[in-house]
N, CA, C and O atoms as CSV, one atom per row, in Angstrom:
chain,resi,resn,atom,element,x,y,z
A,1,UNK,N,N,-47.898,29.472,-58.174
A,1,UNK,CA,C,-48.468,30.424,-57.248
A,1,UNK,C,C,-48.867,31.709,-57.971
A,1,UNK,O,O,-49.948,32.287,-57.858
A,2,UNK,N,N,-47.844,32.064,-58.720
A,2,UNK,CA,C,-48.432,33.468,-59.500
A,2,UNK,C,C,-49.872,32.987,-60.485
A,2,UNK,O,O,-50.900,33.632,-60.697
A,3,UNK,N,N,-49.555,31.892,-60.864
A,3,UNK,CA,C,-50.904,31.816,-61.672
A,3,UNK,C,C,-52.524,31.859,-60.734
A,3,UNK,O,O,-53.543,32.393,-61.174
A,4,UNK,N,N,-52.443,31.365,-59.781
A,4,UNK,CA,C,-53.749,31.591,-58.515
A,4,UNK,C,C,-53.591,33.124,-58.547
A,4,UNK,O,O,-54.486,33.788,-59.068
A,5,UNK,N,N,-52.393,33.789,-57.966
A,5,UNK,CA,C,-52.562,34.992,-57.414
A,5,UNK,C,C,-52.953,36.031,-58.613
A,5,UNK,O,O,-53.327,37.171,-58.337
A,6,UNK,N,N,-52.810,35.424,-60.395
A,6,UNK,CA,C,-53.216,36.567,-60.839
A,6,UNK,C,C,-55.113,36.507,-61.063
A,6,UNK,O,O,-55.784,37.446,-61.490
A,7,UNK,N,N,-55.468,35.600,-60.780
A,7,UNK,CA,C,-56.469,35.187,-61.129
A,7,UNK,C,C,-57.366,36.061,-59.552
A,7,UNK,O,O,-58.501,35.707,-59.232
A,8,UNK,N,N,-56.787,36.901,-58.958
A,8,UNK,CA,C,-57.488,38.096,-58.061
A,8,UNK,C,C,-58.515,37.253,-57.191
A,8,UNK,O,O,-59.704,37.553,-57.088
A,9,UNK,N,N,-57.947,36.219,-56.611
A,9,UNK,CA,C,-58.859,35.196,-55.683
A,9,UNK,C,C,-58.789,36.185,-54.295
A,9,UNK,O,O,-58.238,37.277,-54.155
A,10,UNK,N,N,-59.321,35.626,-53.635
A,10,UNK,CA,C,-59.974,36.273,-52.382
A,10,UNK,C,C,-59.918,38.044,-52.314
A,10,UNK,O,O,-59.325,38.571,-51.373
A,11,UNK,N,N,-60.650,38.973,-53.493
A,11,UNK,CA,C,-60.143,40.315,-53.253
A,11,UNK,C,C,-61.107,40.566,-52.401
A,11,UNK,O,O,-61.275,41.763,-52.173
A,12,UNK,N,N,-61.936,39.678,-51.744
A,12,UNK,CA,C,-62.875,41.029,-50.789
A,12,UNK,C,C,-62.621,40.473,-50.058
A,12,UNK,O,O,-63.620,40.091,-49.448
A,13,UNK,N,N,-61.281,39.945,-49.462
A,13,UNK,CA,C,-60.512,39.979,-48.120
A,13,UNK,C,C,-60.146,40.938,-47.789
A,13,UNK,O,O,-60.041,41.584,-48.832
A,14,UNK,N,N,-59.786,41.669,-46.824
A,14,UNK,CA,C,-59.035,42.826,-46.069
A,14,UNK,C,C,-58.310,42.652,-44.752
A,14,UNK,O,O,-57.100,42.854,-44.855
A,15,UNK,N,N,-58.626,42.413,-43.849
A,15,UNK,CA,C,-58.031,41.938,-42.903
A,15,UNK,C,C,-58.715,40.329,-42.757
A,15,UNK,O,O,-59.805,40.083,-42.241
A,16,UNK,N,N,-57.820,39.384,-43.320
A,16,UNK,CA,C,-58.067,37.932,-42.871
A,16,UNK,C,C,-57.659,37.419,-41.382
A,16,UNK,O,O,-56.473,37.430,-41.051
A,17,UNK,N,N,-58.644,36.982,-40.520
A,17,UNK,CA,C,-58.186,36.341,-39.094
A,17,UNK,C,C,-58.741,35.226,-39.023
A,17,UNK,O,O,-58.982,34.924,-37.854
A,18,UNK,N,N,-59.141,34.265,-39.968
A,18,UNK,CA,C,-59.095,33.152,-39.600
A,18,UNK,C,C,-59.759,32.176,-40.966
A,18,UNK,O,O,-60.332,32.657,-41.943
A,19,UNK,N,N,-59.514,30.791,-40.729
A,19,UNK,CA,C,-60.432,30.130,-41.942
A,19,UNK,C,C,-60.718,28.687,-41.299
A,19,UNK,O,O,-60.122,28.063,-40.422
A,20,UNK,N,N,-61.727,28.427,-41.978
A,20,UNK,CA,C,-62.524,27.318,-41.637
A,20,UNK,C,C,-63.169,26.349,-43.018
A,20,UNK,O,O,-63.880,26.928,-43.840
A,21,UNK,N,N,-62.920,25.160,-43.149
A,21,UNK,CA,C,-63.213,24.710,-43.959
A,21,UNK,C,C,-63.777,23.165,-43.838
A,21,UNK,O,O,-63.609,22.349,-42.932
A,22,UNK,N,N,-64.435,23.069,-44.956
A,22,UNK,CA,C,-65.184,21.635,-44.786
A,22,UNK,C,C,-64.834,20.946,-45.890
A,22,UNK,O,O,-63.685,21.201,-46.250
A,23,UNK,N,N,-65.604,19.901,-46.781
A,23,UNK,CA,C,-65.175,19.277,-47.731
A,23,UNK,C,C,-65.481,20.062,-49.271
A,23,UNK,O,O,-64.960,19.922,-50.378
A,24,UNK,N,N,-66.272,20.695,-48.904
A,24,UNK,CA,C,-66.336,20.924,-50.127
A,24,UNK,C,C,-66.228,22.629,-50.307
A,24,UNK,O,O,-66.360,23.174,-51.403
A,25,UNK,N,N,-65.961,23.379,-49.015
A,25,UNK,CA,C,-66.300,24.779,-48.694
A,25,UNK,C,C,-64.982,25.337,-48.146
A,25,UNK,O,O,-64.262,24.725,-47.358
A,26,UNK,N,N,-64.733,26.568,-48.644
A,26,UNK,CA,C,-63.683,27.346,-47.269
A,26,UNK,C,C,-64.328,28.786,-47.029
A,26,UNK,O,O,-64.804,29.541,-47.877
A,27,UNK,N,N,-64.224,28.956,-45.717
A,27,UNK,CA,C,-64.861,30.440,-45.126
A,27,UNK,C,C,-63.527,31.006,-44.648
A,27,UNK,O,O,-62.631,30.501,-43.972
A,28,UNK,N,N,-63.661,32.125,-45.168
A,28,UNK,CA,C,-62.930,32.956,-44.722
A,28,UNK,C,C,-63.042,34.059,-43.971
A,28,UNK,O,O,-63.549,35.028,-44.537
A,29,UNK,N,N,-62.670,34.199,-42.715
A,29,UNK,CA,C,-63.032,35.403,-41.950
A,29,UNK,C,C,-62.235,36.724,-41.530
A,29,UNK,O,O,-61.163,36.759,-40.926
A,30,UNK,N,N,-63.083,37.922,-42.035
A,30,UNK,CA,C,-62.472,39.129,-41.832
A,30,UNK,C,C,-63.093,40.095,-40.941
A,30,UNK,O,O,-63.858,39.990,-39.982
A,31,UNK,N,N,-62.393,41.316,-41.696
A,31,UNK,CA,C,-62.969,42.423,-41.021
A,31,UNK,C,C,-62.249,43.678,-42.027
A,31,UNK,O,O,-61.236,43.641,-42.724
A,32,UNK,N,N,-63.271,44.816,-41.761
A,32,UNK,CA,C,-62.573,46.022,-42.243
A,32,UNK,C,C,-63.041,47.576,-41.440
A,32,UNK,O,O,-63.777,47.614,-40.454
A,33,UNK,N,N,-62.713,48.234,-41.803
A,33,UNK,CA,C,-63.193,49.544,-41.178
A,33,UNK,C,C,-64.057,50.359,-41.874
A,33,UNK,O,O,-63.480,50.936,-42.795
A,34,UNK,N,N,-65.379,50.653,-41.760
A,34,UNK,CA,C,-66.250,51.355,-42.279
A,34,UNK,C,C,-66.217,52.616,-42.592
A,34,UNK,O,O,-67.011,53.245,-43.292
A,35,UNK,N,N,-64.754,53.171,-41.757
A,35,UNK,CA,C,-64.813,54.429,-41.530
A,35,UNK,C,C,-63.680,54.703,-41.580
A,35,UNK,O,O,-63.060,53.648,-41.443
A,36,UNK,N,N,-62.673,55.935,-41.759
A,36,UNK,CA,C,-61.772,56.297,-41.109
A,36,UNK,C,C,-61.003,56.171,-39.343
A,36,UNK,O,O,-61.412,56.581,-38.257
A,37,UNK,N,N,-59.829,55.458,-39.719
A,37,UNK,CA,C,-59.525,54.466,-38.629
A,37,UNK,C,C,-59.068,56.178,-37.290
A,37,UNK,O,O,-58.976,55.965,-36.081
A,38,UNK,N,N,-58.927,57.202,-37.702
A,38,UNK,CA,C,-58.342,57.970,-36.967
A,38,UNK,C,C,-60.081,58.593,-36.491
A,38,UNK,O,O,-60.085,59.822,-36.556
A,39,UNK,N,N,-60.577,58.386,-36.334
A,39,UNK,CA,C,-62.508,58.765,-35.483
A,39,UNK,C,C,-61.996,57.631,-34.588
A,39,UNK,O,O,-61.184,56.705,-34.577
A,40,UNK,N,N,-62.940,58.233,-33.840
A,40,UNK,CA,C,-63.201,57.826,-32.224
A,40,UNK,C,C,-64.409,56.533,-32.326
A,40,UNK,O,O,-64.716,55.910,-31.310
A,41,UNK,N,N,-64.930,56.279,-33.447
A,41,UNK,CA,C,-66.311,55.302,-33.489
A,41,UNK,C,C,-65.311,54.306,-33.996
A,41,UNK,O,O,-64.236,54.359,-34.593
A,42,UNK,N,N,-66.320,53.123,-33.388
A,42,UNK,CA,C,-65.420,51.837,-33.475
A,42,UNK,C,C,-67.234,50.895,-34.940
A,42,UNK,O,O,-68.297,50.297,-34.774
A,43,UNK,N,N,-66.595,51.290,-35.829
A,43,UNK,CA,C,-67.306,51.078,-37.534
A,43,UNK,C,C,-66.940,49.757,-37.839
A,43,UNK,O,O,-67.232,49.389,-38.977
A,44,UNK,N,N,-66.285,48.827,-36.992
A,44,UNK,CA,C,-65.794,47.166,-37.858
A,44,UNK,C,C,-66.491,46.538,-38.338
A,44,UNK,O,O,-67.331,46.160,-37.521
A,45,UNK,N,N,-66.707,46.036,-39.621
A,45,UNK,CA,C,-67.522,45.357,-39.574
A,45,UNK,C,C,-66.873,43.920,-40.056
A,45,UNK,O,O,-65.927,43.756,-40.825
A,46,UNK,N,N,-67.588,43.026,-39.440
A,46,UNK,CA,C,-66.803,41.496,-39.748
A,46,UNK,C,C,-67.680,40.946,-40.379
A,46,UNK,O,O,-68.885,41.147,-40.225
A,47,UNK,N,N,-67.038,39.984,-41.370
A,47,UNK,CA,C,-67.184,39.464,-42.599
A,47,UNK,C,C,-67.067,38.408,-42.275
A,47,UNK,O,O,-66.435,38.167,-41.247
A,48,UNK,N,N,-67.703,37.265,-43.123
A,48,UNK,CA,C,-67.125,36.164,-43.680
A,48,UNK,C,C,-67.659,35.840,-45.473
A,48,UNK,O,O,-68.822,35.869,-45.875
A,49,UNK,N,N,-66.312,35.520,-46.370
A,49,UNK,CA,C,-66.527,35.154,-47.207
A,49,UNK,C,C,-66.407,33.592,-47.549
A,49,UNK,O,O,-65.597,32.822,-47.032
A,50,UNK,N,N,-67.570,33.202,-48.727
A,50,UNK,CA,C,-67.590,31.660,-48.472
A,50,UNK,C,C,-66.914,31.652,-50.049
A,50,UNK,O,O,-67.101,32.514,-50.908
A,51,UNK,N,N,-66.034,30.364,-50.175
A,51,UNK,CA,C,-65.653,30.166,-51.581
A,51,UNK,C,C,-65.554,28.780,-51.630
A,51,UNK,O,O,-65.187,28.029,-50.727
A,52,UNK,N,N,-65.928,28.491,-52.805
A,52,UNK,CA,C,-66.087,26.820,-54.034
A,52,UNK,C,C,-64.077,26.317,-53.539
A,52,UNK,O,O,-63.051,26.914,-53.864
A,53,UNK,N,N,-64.248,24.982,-52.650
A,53,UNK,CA,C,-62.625,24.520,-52.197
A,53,UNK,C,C,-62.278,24.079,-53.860
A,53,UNK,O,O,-61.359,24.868,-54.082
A,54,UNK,N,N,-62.430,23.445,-54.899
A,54,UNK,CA,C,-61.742,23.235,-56.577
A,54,UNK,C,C,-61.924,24.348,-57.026
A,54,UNK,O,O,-61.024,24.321,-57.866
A,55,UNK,N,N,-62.379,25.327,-57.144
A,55,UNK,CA,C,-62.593,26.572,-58.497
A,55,UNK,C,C,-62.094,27.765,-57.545
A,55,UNK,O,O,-61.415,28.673,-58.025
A,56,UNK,N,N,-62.381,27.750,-56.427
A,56,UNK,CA,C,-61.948,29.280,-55.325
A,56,UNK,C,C,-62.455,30.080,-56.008
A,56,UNK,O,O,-61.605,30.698,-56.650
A,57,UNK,N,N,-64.075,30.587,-56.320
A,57,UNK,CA,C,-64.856,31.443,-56.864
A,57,UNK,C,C,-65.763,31.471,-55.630
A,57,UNK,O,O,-66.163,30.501,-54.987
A,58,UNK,N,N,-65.956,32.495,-55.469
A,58,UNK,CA,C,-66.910,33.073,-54.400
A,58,UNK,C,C,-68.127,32.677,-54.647
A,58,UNK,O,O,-68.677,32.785,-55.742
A,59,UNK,N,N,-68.722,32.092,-53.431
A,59,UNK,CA,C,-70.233,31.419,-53.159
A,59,UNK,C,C,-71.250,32.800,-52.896
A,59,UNK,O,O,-72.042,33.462,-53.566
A,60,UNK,N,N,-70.738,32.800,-51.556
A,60,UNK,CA,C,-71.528,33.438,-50.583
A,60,UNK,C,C,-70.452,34.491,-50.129
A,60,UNK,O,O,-69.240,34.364,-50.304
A,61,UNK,N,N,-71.244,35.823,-49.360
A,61,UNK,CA,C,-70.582,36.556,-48.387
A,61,UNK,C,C,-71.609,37.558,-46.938
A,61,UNK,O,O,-72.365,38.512,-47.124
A,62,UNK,N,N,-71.289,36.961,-45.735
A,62,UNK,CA,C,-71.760,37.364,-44.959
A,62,UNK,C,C,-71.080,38.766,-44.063
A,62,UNK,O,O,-70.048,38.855,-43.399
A,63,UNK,N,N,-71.996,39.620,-44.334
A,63,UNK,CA,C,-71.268,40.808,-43.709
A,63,UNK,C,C,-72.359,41.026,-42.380
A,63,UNK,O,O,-73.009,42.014,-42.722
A,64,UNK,N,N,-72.638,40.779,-41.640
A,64,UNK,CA,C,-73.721,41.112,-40.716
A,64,UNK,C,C,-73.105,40.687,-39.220
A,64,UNK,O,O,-73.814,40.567,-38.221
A,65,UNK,N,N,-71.465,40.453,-39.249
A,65,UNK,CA,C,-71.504,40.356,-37.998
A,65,UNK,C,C,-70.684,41.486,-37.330
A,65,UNK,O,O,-69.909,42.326,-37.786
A,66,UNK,N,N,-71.310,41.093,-35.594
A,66,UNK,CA,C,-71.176,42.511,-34.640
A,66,UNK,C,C,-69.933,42.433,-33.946
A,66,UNK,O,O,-69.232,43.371,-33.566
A,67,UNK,N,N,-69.681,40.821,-33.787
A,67,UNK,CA,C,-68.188,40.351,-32.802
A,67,UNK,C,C,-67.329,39.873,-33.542
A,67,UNK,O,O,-67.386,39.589,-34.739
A,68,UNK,N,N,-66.297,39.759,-32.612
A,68,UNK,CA,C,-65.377,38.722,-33.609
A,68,UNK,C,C,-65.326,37.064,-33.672
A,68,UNK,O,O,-65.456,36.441,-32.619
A,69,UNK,N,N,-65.153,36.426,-34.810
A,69,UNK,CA,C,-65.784,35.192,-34.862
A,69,UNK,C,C,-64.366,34.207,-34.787
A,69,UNK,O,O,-63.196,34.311,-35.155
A,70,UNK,N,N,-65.369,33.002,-33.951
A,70,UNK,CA,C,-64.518,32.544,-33.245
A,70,UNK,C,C,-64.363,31.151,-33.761
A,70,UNK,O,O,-63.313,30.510,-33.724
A,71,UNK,N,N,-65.422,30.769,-34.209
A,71,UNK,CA,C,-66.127,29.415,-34.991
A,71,UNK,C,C,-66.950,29.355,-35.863
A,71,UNK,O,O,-67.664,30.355,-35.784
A,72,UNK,N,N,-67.312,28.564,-36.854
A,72,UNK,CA,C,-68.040,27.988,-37.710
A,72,UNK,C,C,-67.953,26.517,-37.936
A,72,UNK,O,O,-66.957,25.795,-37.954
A,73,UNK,N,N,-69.373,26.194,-38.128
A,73,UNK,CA,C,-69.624,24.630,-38.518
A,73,UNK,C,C,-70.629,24.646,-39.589
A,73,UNK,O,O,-71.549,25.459,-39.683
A,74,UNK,N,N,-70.383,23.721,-40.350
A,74,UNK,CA,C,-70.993,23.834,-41.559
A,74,UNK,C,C,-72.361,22.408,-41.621
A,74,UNK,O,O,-72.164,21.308,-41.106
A,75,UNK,N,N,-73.015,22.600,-41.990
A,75,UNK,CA,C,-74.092,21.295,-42.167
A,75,UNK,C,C,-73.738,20.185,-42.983
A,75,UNK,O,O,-72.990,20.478,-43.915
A,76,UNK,N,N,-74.063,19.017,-42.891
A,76,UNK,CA,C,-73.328,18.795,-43.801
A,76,UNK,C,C,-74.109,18.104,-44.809
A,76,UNK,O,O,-73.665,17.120,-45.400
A,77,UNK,N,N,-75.139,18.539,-44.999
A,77,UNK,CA,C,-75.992,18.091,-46.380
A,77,UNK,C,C,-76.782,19.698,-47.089
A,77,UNK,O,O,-76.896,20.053,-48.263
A,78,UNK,N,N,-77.191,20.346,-45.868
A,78,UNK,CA,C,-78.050,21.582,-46.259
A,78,UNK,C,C,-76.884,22.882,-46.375
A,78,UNK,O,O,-75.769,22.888,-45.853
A,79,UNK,N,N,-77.427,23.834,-47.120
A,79,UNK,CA,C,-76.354,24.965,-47.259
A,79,UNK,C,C,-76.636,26.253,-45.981
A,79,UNK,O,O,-76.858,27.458,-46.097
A,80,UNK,N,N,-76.525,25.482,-44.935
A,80,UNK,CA,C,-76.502,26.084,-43.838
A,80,UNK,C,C,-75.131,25.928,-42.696
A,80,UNK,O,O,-74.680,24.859,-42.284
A,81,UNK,N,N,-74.688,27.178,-42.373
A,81,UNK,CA,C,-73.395,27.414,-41.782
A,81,UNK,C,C,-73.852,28.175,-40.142
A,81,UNK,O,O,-74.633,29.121,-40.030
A,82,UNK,N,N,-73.313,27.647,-39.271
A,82,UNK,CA,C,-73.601,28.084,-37.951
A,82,UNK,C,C,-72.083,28.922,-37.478
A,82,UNK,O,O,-71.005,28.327,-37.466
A,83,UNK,N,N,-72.258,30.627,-37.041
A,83,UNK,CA,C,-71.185,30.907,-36.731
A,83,UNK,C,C,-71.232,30.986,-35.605
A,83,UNK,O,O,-72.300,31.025,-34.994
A,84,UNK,N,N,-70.042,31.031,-35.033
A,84,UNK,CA,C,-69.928,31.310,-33.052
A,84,UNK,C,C,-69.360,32.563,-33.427
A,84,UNK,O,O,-68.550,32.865,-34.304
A,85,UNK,N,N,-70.099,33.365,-32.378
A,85,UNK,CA,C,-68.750,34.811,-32.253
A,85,UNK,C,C,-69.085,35.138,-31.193
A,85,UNK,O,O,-70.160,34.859,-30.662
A,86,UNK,N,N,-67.718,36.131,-30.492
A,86,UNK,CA,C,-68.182,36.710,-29.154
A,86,UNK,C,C,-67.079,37.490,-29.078
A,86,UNK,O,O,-66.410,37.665,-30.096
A,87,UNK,N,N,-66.627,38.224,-27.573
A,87,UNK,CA,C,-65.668,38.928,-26.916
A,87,UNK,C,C,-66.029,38.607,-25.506
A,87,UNK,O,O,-67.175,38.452,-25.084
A,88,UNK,N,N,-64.998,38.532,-24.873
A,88,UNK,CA,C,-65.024,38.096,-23.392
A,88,UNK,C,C,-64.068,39.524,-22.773
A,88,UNK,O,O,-62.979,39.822,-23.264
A,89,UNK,N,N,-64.706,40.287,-21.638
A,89,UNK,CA,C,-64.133,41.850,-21.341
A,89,UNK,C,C,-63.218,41.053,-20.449
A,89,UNK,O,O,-62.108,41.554,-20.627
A,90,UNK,N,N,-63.099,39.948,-19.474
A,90,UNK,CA,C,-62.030,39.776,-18.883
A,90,UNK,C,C,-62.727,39.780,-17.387
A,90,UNK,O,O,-62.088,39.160,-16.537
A,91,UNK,N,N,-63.742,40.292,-17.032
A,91,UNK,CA,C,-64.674,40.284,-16.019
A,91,UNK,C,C,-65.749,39.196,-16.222
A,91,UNK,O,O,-65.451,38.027,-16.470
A,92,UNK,N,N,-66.892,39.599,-16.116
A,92,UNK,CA,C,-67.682,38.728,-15.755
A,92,UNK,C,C,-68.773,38.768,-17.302
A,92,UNK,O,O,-69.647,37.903,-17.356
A,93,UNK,N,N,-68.674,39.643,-18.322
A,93,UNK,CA,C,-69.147,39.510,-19.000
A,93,UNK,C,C,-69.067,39.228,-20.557
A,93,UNK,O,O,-68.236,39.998,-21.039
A,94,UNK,N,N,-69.586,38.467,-21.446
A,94,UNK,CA,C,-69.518,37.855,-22.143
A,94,UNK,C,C,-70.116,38.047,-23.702
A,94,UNK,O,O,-70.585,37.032,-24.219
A,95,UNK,N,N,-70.123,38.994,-24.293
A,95,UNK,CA,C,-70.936,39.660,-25.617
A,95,UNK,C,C,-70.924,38.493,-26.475
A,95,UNK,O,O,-69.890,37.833,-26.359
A,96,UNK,N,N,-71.811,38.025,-27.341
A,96,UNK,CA,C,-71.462,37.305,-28.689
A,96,UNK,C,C,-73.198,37.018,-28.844
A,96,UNK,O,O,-74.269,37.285,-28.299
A,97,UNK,N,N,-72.757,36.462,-29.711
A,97,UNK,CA,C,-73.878,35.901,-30.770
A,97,UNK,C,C,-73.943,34.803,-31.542
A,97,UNK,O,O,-72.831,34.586,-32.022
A,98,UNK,N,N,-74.929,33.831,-31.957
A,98,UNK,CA,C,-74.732,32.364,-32.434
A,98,UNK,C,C,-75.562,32.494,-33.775
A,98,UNK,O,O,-76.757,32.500,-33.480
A,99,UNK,N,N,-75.401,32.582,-34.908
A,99,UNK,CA,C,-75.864,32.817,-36.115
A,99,UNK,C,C,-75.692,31.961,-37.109
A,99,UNK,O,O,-74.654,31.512,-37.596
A,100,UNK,N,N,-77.444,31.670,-37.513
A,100,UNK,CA,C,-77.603,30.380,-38.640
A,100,UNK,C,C,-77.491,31.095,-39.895
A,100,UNK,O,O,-78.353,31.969,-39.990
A,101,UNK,N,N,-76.677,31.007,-40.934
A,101,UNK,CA,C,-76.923,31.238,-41.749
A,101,UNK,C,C,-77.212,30.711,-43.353
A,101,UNK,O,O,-76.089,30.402,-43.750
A,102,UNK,N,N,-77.880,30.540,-44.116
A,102,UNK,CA,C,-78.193,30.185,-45.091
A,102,UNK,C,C,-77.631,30.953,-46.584
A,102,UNK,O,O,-77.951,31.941,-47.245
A,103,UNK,N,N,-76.552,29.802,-46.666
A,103,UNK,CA,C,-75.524,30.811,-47.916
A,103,UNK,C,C,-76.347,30.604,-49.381
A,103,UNK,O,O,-76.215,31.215,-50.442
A,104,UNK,N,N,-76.903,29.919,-49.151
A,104,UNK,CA,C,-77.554,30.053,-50.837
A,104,UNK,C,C,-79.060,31.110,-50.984
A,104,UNK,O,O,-79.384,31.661,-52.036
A,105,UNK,N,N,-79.976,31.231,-49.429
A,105,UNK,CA,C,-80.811,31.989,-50.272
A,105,UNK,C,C,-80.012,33.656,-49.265
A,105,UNK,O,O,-80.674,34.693,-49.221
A,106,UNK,N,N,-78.860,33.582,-48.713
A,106,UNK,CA,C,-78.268,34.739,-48.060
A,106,UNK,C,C,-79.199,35.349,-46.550
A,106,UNK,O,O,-78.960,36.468,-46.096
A,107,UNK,N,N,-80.279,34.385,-45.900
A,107,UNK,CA,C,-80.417,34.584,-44.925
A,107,UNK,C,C,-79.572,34.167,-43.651
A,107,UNK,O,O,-78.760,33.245,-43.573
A,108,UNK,N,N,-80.032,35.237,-42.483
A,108,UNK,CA,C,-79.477,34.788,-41.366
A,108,UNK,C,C,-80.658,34.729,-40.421
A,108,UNK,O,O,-81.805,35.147,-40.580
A,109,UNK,N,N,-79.985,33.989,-39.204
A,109,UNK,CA,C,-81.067,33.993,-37.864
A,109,UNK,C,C,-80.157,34.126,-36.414
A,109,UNK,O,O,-79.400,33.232,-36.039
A,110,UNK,N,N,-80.365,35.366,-35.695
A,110,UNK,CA,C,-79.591,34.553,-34.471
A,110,UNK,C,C,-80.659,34.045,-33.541
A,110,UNK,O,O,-81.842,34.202,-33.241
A,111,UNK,N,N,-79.543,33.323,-33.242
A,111,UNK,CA,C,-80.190,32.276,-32.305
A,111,UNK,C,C,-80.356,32.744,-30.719
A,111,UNK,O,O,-81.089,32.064,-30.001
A,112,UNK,N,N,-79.673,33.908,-30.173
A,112,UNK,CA,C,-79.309,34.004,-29.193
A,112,UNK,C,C,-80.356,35.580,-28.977
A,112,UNK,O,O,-80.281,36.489,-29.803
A,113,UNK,N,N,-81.210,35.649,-27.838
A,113,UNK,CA,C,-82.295,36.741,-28.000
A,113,UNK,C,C,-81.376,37.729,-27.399
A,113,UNK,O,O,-81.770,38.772,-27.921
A,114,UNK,N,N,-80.567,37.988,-26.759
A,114,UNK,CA,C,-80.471,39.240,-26.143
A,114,UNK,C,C,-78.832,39.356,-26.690
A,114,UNK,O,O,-78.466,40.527,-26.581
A,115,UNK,N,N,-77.842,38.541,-27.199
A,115,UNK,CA,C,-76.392,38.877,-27.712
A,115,UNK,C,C,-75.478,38.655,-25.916
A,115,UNK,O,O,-74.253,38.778,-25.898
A,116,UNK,N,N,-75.960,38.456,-25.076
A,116,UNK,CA,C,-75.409,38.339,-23.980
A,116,UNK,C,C,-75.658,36.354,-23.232
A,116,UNK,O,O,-76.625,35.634,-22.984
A,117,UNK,N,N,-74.114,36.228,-23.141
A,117,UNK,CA,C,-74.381,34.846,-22.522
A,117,UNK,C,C,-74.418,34.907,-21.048
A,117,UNK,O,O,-74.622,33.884,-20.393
């Protein structure tokens, strides 16, 4: 174990909440604070980092999301990753977003026009 941990694998983790993995991939999903946590602005920004499952060297890293993520599915021939994210207020409404992303040339697309289901 010390030998992985000196080898400084996952440092652009910060707050880890979840992981998802496929055969040949693991995503890791975070978040951090953009800002000083004692301001009144809510600055999170959520992450996901992608890393090689034999070598654990960083692929890809997606910083562009607005919610918190809830899912990912991975393609399973093309280097394209679909995330789910959202927040549910507990009423009647439903924030999130459905985002294609393409880890090798680092594009994204959402899929969803207005961020509201």
């Amino acid at each position: 174990m010390n030998a992985v941990l000196k080898k400084h694998i996952f440092d652009e983790v910060t707050e880890p909440n979840d992981l998802f993995e496929s055969t040949e991939l693991i995503a890791v999903c975070h978040a951090y604070y953009a800002q000083f946590r004692a301001r009144h602005l809510e600055l999170r920004k959520i992450c996901v980092s992608l890393y090689d499952k034999t070598s654990l060297a960083l692929v890809s890293h997606f910083k562009h999301g607005r919610y918190p993520i809830n899912d990912i599915a991975f393609h399973p021939k093309d280097p394209l990753i679909l995330i789910g994210s959202g927040s549910y207020d507990g009423g009647f409404l439903f924030e999130g977003e459905l985002v294609l992303w393409n880890y090798k040339s680092n594009e994204h697309l959402s899929l969803l026009i207005y961020g509201l289901c």
